[in-house]
DRENPA-3360 file (N, C-alpha, C; in nm, 2 decimals, always signed):
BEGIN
1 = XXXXXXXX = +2.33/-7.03/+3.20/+2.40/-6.91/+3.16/+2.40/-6.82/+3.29 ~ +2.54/-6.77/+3.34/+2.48/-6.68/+3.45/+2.57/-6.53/+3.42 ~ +2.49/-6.49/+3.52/+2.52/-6.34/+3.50/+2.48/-6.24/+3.36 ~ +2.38/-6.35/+3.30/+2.32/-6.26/+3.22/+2.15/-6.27/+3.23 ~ +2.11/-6.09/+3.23/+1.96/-6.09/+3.23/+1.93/-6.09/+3.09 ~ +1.95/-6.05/+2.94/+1.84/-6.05/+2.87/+1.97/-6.13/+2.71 ~ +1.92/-6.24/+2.63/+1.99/-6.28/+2.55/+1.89/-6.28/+2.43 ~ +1.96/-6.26/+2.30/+1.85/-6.27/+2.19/+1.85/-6.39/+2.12;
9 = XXXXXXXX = +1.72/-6.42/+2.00/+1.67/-6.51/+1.95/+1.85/-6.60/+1.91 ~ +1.90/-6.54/+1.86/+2.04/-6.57/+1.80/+2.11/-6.69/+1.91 ~ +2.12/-6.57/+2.00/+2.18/-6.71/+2.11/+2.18/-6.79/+2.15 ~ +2.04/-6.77/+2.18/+1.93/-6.94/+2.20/+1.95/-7.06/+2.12 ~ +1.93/-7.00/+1.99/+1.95/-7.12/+1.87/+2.11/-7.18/+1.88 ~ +2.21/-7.04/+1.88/+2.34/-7.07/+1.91/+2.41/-7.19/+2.03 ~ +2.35/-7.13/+2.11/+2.34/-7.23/+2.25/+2.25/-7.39/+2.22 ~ +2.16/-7.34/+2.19/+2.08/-7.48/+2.15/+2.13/-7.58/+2.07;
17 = XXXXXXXX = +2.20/-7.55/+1.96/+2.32/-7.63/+1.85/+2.43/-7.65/+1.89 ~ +2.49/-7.58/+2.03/+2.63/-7.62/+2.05/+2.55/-7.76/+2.17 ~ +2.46/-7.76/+2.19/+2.39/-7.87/+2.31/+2.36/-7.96/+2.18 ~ +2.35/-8.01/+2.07/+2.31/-8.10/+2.02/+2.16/-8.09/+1.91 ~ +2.06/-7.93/+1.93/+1.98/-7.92/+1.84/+2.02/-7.88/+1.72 ~ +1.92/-7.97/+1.66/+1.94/-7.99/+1.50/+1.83/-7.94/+1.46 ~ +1.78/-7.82/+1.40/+1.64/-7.78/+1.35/+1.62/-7.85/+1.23 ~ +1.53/-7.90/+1.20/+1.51/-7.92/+1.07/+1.50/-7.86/+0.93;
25 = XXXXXXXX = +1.41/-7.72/+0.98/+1.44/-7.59/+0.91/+1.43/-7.47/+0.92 ~ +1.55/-7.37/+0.91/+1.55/-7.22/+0.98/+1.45/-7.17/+0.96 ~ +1.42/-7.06/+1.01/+1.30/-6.95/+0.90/+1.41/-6.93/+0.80 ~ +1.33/-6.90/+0.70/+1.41/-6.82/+0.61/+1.41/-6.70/+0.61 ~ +1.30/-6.62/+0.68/+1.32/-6.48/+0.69/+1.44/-6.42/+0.78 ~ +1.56/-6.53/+0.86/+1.68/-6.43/+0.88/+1.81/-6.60/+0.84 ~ +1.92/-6.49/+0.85/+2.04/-6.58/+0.85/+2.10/-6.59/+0.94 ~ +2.19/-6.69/+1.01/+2.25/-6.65/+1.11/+2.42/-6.63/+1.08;
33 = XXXXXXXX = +2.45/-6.57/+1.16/+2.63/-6.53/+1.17/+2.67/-6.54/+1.35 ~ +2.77/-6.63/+1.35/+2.81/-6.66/+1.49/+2.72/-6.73/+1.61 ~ +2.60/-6.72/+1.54/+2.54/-6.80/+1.60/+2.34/-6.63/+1.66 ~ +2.45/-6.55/+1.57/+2.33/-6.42/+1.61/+2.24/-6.42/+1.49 ~ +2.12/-6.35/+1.50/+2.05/-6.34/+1.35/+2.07/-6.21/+1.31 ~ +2.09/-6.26/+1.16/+2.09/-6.14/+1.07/+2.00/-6.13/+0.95 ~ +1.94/-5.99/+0.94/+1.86/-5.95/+0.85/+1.88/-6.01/+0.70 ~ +1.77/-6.07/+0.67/+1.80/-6.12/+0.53/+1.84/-6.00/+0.41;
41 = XXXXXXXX = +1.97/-6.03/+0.35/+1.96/-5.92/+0.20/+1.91/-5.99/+0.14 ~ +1.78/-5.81/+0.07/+1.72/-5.89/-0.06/+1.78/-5.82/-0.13 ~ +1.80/-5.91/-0.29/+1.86/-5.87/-0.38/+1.76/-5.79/-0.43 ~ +1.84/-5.64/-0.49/+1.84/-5.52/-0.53/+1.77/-5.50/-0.65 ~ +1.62/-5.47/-0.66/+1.53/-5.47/-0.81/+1.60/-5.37/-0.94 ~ +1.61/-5.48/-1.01/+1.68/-5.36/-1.12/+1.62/-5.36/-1.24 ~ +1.55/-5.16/-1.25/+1.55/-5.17/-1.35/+1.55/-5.08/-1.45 ~ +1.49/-5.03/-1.57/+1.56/-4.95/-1.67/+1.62/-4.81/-1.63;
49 = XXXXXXXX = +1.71/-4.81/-1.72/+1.71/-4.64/-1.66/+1.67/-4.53/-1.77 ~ +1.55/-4.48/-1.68/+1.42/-4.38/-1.74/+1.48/-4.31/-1.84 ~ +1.43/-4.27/-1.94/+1.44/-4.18/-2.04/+1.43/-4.00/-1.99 ~ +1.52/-3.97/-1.91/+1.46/-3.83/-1.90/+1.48/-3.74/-1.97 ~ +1.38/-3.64/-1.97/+1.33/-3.54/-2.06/+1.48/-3.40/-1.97 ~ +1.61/-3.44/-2.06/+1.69/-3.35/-2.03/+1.71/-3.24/-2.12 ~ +1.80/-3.11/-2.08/+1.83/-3.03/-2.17/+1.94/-2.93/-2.11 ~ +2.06/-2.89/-2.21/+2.16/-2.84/-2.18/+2.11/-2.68/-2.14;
57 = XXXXXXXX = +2.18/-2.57/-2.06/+2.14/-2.43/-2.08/+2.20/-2.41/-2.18 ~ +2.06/-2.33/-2.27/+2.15/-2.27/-2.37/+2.08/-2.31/-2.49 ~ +2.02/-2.48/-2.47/+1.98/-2.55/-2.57/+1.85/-2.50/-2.62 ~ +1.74/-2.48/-2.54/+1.62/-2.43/-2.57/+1.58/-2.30/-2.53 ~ +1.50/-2.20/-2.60/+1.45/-2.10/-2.57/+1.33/-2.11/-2.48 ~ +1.30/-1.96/-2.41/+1.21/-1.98/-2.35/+1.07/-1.97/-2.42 ~ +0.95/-2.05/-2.37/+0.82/-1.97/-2.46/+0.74/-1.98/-2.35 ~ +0.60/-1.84/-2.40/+0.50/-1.82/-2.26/+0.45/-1.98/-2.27;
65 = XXXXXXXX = +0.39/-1.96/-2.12/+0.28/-2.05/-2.10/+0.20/-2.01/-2.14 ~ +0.09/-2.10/-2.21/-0.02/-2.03/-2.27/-0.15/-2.03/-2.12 ~ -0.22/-1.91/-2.12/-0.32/-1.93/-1.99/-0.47/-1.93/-1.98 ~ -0.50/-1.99/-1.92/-0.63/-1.99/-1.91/-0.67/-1.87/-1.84 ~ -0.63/-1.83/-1.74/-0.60/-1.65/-1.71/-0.53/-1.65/-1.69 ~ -0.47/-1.51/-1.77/-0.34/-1.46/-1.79/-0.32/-1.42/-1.59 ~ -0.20/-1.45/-1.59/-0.13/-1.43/-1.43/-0.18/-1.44/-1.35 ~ -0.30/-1.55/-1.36/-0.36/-1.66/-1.28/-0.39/-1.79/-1.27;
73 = XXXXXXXX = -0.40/-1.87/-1.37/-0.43/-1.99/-1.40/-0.34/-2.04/-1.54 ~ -0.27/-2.12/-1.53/-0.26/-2.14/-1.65/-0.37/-2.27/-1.74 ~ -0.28/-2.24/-1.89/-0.46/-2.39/-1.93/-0.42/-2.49/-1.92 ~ -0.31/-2.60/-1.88/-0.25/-2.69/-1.82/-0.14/-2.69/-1.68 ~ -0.13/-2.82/-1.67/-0.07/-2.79/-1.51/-0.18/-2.81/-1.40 ~ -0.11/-2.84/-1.26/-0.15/-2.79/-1.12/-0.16/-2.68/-1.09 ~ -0.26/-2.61/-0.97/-0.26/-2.52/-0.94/-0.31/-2.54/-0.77 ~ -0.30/-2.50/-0.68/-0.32/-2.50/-0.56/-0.33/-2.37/-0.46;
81 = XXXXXXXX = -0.52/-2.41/-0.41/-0.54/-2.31/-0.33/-0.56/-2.33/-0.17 ~ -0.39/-2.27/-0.14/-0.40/-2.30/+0.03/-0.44/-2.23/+0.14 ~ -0.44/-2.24/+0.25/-0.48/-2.20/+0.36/-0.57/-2.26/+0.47 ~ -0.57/-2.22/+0.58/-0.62/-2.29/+0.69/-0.75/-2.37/+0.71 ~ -0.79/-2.45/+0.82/-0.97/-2.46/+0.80/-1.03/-2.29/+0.79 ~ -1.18/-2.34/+0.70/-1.23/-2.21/+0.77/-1.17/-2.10/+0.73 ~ -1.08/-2.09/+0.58/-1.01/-1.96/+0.57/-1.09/-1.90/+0.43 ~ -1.16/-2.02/+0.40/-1.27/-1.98/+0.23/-1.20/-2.05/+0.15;
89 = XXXXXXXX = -1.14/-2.18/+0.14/-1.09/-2.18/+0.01/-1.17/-2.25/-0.11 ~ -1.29/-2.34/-0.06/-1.41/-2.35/-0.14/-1.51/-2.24/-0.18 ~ -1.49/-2.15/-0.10/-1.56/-2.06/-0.13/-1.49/-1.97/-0.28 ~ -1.39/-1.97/-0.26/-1.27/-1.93/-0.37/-1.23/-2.04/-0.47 ~ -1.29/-2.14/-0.49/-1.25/-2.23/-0.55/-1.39/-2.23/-0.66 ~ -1.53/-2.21/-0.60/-1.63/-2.23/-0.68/-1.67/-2.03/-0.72 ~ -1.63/-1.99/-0.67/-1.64/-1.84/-0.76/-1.53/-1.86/-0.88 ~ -1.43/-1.93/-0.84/-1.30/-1.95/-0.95/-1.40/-2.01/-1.08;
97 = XXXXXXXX = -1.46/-2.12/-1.06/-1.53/-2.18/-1.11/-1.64/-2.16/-1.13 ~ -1.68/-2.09/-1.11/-1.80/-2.01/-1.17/-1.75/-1.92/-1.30 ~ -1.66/-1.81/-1.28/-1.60/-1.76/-1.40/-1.53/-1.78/-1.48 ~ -1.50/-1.96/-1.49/-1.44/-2.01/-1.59/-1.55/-2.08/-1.66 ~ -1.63/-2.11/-1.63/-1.75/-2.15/-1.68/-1.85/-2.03/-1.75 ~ -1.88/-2.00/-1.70/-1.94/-1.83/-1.76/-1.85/-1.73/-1.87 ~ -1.71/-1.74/-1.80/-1.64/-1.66/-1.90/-1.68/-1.51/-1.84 ~ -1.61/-1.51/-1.70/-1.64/-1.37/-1.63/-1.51/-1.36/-1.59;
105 = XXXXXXXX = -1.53/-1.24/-1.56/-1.40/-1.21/-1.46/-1.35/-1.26/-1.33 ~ -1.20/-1.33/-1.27/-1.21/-1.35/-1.19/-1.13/-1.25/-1.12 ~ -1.14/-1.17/-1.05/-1.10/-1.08/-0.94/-1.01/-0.97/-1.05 ~ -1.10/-0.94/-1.14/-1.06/-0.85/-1.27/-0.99/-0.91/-1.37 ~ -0.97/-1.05/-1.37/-0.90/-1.10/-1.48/-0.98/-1.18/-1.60 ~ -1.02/-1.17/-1.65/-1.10/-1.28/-1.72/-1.06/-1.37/-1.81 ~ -1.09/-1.47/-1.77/-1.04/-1.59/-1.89/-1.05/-1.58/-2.04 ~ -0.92/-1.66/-2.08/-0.90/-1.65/-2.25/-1.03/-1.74/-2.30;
113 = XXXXXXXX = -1.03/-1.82/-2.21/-1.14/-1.93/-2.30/-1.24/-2.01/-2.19 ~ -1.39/-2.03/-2.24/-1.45/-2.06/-2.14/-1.39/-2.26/-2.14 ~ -1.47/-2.30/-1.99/-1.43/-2.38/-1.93/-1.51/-2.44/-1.87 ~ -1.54/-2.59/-1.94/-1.65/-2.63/-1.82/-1.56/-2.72/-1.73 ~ -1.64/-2.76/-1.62/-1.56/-2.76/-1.46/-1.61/-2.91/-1.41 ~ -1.54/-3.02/-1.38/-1.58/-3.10/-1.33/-1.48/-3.07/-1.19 ~ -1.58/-3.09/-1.03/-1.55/-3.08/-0.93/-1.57/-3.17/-0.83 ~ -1.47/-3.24/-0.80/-1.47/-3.30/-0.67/-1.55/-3.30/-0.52;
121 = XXXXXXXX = -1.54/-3.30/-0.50/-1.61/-3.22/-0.36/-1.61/-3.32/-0.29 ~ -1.52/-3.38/-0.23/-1.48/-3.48/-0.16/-1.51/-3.41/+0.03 ~ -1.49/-3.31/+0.03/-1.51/-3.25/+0.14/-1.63/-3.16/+0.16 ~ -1.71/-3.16/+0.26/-1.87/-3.08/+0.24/-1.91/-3.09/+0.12 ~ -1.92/-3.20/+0.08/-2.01/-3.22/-0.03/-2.19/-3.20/-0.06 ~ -2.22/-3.20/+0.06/-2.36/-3.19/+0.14/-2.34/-3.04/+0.10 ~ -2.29/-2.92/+0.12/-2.34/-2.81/+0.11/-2.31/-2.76/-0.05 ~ -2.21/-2.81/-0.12/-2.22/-2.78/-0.27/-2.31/-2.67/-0.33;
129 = XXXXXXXX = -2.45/-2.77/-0.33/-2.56/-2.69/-0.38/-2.55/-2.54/-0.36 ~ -2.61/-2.51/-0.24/-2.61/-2.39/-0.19/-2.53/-2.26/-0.23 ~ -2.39/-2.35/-0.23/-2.24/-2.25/-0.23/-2.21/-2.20/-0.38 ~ -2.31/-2.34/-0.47/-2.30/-2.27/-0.60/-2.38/-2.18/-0.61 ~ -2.53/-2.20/-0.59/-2.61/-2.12/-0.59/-2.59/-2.00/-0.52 ~ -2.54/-1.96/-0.39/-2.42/-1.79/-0.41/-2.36/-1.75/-0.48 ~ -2.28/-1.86/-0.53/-2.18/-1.81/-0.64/-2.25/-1.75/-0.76 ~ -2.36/-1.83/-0.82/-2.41/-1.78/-0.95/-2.51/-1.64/-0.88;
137 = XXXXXXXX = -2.56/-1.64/-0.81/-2.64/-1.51/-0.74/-2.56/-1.42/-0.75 ~ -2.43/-1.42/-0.66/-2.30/-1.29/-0.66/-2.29/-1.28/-0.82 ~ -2.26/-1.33/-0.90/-2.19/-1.31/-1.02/-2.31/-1.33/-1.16 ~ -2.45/-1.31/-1.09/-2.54/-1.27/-1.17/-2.58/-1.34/-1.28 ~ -2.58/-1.45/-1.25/-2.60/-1.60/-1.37/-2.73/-1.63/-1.30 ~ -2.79/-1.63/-1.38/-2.95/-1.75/-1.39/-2.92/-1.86/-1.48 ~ -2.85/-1.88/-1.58/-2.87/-1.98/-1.70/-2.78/-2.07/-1.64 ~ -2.83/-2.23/-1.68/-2.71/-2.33/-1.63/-2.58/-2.35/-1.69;
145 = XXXXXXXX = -2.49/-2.41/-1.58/-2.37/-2.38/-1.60/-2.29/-2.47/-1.66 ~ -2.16/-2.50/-1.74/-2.11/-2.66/-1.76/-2.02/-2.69/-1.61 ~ -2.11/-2.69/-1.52/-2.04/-2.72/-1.37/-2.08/-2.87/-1.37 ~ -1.99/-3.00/-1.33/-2.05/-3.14/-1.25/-1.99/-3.16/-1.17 ~ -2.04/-3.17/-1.05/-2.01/-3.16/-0.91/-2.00/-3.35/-0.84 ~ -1.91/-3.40/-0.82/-1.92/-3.50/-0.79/-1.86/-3.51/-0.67 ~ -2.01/-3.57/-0.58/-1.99/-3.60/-0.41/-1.94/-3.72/-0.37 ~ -1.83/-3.74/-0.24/-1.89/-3.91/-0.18/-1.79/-3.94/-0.32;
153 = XXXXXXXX = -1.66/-3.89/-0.30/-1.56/-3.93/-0.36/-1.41/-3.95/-0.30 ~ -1.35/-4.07/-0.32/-1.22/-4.10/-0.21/-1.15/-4.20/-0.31 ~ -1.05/-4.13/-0.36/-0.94/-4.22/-0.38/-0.88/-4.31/-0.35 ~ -0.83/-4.46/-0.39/-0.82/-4.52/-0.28/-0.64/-4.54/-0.36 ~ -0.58/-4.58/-0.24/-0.48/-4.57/-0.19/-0.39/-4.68/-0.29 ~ -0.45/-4.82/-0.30/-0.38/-4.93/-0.39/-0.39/-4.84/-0.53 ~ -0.26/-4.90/-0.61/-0.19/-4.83/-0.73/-0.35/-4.92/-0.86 ~ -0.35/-5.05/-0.87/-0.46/-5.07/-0.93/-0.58/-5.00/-0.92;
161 = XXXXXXXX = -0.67/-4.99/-0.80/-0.75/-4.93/-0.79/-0.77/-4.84/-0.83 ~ -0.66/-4.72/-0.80/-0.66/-4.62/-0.88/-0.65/-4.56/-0.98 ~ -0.58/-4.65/-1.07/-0.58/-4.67/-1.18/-0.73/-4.64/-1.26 ~ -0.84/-4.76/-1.21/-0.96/-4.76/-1.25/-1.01/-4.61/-1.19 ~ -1.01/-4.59/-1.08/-1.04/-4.41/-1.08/-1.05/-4.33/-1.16 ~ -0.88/-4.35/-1.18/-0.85/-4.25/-1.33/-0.93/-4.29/-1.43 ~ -0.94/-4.44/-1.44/-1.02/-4.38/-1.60/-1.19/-4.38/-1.59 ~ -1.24/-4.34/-1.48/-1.35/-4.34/-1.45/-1.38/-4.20/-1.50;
169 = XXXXXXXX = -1.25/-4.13/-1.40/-1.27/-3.99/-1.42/-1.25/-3.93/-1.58 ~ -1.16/-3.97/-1.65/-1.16/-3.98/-1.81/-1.28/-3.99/-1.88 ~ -1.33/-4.10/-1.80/-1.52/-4.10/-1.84/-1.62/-3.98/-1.83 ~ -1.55/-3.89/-1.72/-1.64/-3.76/-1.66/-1.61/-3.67/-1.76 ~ -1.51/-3.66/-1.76/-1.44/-3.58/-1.83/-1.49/-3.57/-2.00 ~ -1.48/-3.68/-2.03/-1.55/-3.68/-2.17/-1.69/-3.69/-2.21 ~ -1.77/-3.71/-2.08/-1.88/-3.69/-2.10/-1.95/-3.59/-2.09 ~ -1.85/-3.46/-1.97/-1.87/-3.34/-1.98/-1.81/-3.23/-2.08;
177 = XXXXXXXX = -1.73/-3.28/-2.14/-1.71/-3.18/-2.25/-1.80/-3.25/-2.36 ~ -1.85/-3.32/-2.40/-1.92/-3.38/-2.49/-2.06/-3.27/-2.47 ~ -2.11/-3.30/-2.36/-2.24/-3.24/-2.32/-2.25/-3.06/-2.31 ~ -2.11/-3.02/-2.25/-2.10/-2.87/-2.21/-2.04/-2.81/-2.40 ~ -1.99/-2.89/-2.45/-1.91/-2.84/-2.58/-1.81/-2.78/-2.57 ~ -1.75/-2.75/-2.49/-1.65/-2.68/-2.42/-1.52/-2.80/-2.44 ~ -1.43/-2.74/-2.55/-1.29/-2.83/-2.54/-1.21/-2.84/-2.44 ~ -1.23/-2.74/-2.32/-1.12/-2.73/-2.23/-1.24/-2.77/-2.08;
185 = XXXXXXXX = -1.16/-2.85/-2.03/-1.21/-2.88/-1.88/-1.12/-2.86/-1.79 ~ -1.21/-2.83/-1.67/-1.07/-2.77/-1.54/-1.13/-2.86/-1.44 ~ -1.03/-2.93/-1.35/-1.08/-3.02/-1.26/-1.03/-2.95/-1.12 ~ -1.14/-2.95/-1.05/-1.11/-2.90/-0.88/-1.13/-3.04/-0.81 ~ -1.02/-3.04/-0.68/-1.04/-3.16/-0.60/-1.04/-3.10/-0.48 ~ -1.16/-3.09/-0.37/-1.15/-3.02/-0.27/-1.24/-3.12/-0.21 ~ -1.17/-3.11/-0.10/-0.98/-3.12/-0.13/-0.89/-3.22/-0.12 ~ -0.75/-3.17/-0.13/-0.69/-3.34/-0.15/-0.68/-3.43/-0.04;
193 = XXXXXX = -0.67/-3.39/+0.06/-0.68/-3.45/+0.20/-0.80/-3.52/+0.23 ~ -0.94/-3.50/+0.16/-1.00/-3.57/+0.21/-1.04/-3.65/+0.10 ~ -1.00/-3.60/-0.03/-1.02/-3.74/-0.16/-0.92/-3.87/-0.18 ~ -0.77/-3.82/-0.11/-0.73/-3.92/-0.15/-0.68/-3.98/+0.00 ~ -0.68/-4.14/-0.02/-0.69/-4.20/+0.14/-0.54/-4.27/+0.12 ~ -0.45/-4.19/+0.22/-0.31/-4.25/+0.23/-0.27/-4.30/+0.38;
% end
């Protein structure tokens, strides 16, 4: 071949079979056209189409959310406390959870219903202790709390695996409201960046 510096896999084989090679057998991972390779199509996974939870305007009225603090928390749902390293948000996460557990005020708001707390602590889990033990000092609790603190926790990334997680955690969960009596549980994950591994 002259006058050319760089030729691809395609043309080789192309060139190779107009000289007389006969492969035995292609990859299957491409096709060729003209003698170039082409990306294999894979046929398109099909499958149901979801049931979604639709609704016209107009069809349904509005109703409150019911809250665990009123214009702070509600008693179901996400909630998310952001901000920088280093800006408190564990620190504001376990006073949060201190007065849902206690049934205190949180920054003048006090919960409709007490709450025991299962917590993550995927991140400084080593200092936990301590940070509760301020929290209940500031907010004047000696008696124990329905708090369980679980360290040296990481989500892992495969969809099975996880799966078992979840119903691990179903196991906490029912073992802590079993034990605290408390119908309502609130789960903290602090935080998500370092519980779950993506």
């Amino acid at each position: 071949i002259d006058n050319v510096e760089k030729i691809g896999i395609g043309t080789v084989f192309h060139l190779a079979e107009q000289g007389g090679y006969r492969p035995k057998e292609r990859p299957q991972q491409a096709q060729y056209v003209n003698g170039h390779a082409k990306a294999e199509q894979r046929p398109q996974k099909r499958i149901e189409r979801p049931n979604f939870d639709g609704f016209w305007d107009g069809d349904e009225q509005p109703t409150p959310t019911p809250a665990l603090i009123k214009g702070a928390l509600p008693m179901t749902g996400l909630c998310i406390i952001g901000g920088q390293s280093g800006a408190g948000k564990t620190y504001v996460a376990t006073y949060l959870a201190g007065c849902l557990a206690a049934m205190l005020p949180f920054f003048g708001k006090k919960p409709r219903h007490q709450s025991a707390v299962l917590y993550v602590a995927a991140d400084g889990g080593a200092n936990m202790v301590p940070r509760q033990a301020a929290m209940k000092k500031a907010l004047g609790i000696t008696d124990r709390l329905p708090i369980k603190t679980l360290r040296r926790v990481s989500f892992p990334a495969d969809e099975d695996e996880f799966l078992q997680y979840l119903a691990f955690m179903r196991e906490e969960v029912r073992d802590l409201r079993g034990r605290s009596h408390c119908s309502h549980v609130t789960l903290f994950i602090d935080t998500t960046s370092a519980a779950f591994v993506l």
